[in-house]
C-alpha positions as CSV (number, residue, x, y, z in Angstrom):
1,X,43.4,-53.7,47.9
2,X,41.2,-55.6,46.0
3,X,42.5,-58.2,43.1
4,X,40.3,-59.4,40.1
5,X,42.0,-62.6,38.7
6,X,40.8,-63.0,35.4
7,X,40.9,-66.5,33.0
8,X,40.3,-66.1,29.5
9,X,39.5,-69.9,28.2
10,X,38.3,-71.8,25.2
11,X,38.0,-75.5,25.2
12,X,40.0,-76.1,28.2
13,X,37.7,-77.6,30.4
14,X,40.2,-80.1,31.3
15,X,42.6,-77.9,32.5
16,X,40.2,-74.9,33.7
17,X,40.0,-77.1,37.6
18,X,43.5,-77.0,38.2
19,X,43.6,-72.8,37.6
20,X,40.1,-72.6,39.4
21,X,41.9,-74.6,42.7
22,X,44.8,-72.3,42.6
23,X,43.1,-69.1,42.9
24,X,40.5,-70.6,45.8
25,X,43.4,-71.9,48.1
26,X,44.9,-68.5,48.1
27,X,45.4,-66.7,51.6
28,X,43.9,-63.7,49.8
29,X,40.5,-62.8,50.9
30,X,39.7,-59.4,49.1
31,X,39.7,-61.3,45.4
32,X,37.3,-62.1,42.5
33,X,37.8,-64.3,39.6
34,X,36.2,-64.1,36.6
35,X,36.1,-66.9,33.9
36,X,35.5,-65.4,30.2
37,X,34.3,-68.3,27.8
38,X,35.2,-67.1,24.2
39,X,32.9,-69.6,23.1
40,X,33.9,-73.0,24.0
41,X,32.5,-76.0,22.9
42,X,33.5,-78.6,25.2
43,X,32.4,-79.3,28.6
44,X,33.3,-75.4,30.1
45,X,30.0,-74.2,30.5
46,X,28.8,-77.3,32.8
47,X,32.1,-77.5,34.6
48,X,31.8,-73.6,35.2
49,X,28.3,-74.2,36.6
50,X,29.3,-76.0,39.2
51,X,31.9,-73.9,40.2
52,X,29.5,-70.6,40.4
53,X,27.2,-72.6,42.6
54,X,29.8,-73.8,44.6
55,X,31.5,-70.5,45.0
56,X,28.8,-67.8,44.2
57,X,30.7,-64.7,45.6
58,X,34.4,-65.7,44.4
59,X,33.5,-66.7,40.8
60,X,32.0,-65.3,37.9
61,X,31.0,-66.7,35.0
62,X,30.9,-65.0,31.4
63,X,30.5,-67.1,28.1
64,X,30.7,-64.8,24.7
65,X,31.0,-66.0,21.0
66,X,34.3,-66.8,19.9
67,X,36.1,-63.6,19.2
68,X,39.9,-64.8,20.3
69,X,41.9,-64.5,23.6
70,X,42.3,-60.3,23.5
71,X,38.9,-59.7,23.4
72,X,38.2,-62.0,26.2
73,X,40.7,-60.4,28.5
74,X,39.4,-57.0,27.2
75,X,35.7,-58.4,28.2
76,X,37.5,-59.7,31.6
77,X,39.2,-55.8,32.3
78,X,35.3,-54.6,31.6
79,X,33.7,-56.8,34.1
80,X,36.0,-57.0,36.9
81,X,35.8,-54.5,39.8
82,X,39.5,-55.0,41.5
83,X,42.1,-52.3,42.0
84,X,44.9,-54.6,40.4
85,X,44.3,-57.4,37.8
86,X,45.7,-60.7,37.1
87,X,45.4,-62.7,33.8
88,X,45.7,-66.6,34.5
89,X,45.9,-68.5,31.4
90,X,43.6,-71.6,31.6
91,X,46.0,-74.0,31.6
92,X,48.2,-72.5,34.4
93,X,48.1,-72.1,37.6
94,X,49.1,-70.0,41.1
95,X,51.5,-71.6,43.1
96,X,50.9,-71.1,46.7
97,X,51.1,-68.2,48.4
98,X,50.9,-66.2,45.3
99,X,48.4,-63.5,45.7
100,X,49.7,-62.4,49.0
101,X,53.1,-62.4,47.6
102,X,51.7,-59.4,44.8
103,X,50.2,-57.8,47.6
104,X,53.1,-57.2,50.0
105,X,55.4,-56.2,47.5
106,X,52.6,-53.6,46.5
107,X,51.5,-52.3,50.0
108,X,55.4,-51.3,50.5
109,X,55.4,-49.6,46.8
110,X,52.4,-48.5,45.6
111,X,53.2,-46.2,43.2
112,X,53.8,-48.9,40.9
113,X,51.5,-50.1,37.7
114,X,53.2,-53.4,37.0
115,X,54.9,-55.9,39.2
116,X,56.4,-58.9,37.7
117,X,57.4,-62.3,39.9
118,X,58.7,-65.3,38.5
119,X,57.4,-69.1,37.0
120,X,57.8,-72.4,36.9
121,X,57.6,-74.6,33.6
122,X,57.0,-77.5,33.5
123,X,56.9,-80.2,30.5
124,X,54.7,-83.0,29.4
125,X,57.7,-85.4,30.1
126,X,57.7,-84.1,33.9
127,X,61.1,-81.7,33.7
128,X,61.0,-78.4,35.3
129,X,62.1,-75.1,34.9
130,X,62.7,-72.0,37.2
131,X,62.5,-68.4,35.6
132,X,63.2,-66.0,37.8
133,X,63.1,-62.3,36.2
134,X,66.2,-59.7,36.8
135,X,65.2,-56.1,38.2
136,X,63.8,-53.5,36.4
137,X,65.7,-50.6,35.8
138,X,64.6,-47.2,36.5
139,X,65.0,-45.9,33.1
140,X,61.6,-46.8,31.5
141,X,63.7,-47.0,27.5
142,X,66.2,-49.2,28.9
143,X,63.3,-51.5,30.2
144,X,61.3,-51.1,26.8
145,X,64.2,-52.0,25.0
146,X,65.2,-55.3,26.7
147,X,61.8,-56.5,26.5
148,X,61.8,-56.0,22.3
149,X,65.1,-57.7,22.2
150,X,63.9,-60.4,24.3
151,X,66.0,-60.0,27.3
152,X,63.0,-59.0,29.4
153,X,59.9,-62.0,30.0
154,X,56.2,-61.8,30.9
155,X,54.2,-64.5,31.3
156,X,50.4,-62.9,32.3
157,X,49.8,-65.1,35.6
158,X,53.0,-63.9,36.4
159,X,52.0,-60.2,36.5
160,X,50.1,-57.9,38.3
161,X,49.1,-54.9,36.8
162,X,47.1,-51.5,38.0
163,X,43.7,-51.4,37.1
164,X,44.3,-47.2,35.9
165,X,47.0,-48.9,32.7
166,X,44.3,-50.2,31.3
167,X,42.8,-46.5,30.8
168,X,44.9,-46.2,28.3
169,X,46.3,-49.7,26.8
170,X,43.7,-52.5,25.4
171,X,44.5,-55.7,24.1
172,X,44.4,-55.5,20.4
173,X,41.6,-57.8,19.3
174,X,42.3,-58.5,15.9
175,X,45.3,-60.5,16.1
176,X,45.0,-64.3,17.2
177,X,47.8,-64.5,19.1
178,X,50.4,-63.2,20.6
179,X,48.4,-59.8,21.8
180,X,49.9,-59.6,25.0
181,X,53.6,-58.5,23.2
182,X,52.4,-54.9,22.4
183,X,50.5,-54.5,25.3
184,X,53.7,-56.0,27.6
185,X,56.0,-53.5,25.5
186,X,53.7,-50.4,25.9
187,X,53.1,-50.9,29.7
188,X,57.3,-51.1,30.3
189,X,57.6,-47.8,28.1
190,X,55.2,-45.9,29.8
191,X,54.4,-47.2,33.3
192,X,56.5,-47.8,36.5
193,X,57.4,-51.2,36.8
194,X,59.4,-53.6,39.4
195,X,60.2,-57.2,39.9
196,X,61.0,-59.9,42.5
197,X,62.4,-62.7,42.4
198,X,59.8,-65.7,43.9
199,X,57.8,-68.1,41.6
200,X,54.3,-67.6,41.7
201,X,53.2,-69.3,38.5
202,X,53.3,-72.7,37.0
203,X,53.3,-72.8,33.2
204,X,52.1,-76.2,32.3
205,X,53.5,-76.7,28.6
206,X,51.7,-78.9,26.5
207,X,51.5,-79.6,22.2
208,X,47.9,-78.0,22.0
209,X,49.1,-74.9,24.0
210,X,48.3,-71.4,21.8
211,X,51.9,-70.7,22.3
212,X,52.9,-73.2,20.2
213,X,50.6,-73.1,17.0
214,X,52.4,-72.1,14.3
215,X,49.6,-71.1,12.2
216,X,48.2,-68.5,14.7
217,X,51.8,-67.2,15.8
218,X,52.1,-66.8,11.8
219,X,49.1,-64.8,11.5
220,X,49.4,-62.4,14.0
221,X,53.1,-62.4,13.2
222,X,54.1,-59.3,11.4
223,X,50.7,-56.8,12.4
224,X,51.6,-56.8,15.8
225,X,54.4,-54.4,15.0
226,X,52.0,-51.4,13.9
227,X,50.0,-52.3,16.7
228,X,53.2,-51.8,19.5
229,X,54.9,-49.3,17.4
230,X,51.8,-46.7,17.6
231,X,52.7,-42.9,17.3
232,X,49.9,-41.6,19.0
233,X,51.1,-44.0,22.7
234,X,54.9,-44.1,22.1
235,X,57.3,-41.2,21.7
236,X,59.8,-40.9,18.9
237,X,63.1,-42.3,20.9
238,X,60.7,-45.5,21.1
239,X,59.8,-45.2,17.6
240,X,63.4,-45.2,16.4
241,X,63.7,-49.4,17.4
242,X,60.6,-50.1,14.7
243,X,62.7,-52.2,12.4
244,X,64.7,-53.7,14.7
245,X,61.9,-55.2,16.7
246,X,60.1,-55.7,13.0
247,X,63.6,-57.8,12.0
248,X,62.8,-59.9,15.3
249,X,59.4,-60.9,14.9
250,X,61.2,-62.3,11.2
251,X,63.8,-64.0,13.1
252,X,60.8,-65.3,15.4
253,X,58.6,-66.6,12.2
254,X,61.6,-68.6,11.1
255,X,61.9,-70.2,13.3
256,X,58.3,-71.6,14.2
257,X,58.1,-72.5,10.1
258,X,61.5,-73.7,10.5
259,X,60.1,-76.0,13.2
260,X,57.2,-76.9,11.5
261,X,59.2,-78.1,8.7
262,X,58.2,-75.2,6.1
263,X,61.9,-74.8,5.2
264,X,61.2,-72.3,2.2
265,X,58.7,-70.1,3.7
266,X,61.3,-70.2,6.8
267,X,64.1,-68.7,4.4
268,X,62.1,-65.9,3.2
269,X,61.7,-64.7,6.7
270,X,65.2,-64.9,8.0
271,X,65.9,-63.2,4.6
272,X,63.6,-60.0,5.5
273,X,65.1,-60.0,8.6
274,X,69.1,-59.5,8.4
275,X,67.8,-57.2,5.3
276,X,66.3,-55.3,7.9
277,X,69.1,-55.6,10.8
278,X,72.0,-57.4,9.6
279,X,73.0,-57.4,13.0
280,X,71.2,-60.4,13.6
281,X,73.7,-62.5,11.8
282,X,75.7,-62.5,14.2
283,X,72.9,-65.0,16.2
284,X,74.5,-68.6,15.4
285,X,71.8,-70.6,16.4
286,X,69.6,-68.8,13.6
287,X,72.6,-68.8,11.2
288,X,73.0,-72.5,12.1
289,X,69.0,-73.2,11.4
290,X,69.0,-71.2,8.6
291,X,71.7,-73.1,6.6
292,X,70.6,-76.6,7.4
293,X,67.6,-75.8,6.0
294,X,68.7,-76.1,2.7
295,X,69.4,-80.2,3.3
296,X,66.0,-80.9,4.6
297,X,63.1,-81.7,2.9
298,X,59.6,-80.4,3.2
């Protein structure tokens, strides 16, 4: 069984040596890792030379023009040569033992296409967080479902997936952000998948992260919904949830503009949302946002 661990980066030299360590002090023998530039300008190119000379067999090395994190880990799916993949975001890391971890669970089912384990966060101000995920069920709808309402979580380092998905499921390329939510849904629709409960990831949140620019999240925002919601990959049951999922990525706007302070913009979206699924009043957190935005100031 052969892994390919694959780190999509731009301008994150500074954290690129700490995901580079984790992957080399694995037990795992049988694994490649491939670093796809998307065109950074900082110091990744010379820090990634030394690296390659350093470890010539175990790391490879690709720098493209800036074309956004989808099209890197579609580059990264391209060049790689393992059975199963991994996606490590630059800025997090394995946690030991990681990679054999995947690989037992595996050997004993290998039938599967995904496997998800769990993650540690941890903050800038030092606290910590365990996420551990709950089993998957057998029925492949329930499992779609939970994962558009948000009771289901992926974090990429966090999942291994078969090499043959990827056949049929690309990350879309022209959304900034956020491309891994379509391809996340689609893989839990249509493919078998299975958890366990063990960390073997460490999130390292931080204010520069692309998780947390509110610009990006707003621009891929809305489009990813045509691109999970595609006729010709899901079947008309999966269809049916369309506008529920679309009301939820408003509910999911408002709140980053609400954050950011653009109170107005903020109202708008929570307004096309319970338009959409009036249901989702019935959230009071969002309820209690939404109304105290009408006493702040932009």
């Amino acid at each position: 069984m052969k892994l390919s661990i694959i780190i999509p980066t731009y301008n994150y030299a500074h954290f690129l040596p700490n995901a580079l360590e984790s992957t080399l002090t694995q037990e795992q023998n049988d694994c490649e890792t491939l670093v796809i530039d998307d065109g950074s300008t900082d110091e990744t190119p010379e820090l990634m030379r030394s690296y390659c000379e350093k470890y010539p067999i175990r790391i490879k090395y690709f720098r493209q023009e800036n074309r956004g994190p989808a099209n890197a880990r579609n580059r990264g799916i391209k060049e790689s040569c393992g059975d199963y993949l991994i996606f490590l975001d630059a800025d997090d890391s394995f946690l030991p033992g990681a990679l054999s971890t995947f690989c037992s669970f595996l050997q004993g089912e290998p039938d599967l296409d995904m496997v998800l384990g769990g993650h540690l966060s941890v903050h800038e101000n030092g606290k910590e967080k365990v996420y551990m995920p709950k089993p998957f069920s057998k029925d492949k709808k329930k499992n779609f479902v939970d994962y558009i309402r948000g009771n289901i979580r992926i974090s990429h380092g966090a999942a291994i997936t078969a090499r043959r998905v990827f056949e049929n499921i690309k990350y879309p390329d022209h959304i900034p952000n956020s491309e891994d939510i379509p391809v996340f849904a689609q893989v839990l629709a249509l493919f078998n998948c299975a958890s366990f409960p063990n960390p073997v990831l460490k999130i390292l949140k931080h204010d520069d992260s692309l998780r947390n620019n509110t610009k990006l999240v707003t621009q891929a925002g809305i489009d990813i919904v045509d691109i999970l919601f595609d006729s010709k990959i899901l079947t008309p049951d999966l269809m049916f949830f369309r506008d529920e999922f679309l009301a939820r990525r408003y509910l999911t706007l408002f709140r980053s503009l609400y954050i950011s302070g653009y109170y107005s913009e903020a109202r708008i979206c929570y307004h096309s949302a319970i338009k959409l699924f009036p249901g989702l009043l019935s959230d009071g957190a969002y309820l209690k946002k939404y109304l105290s935005s009408f006493i702040k100031k932009e």
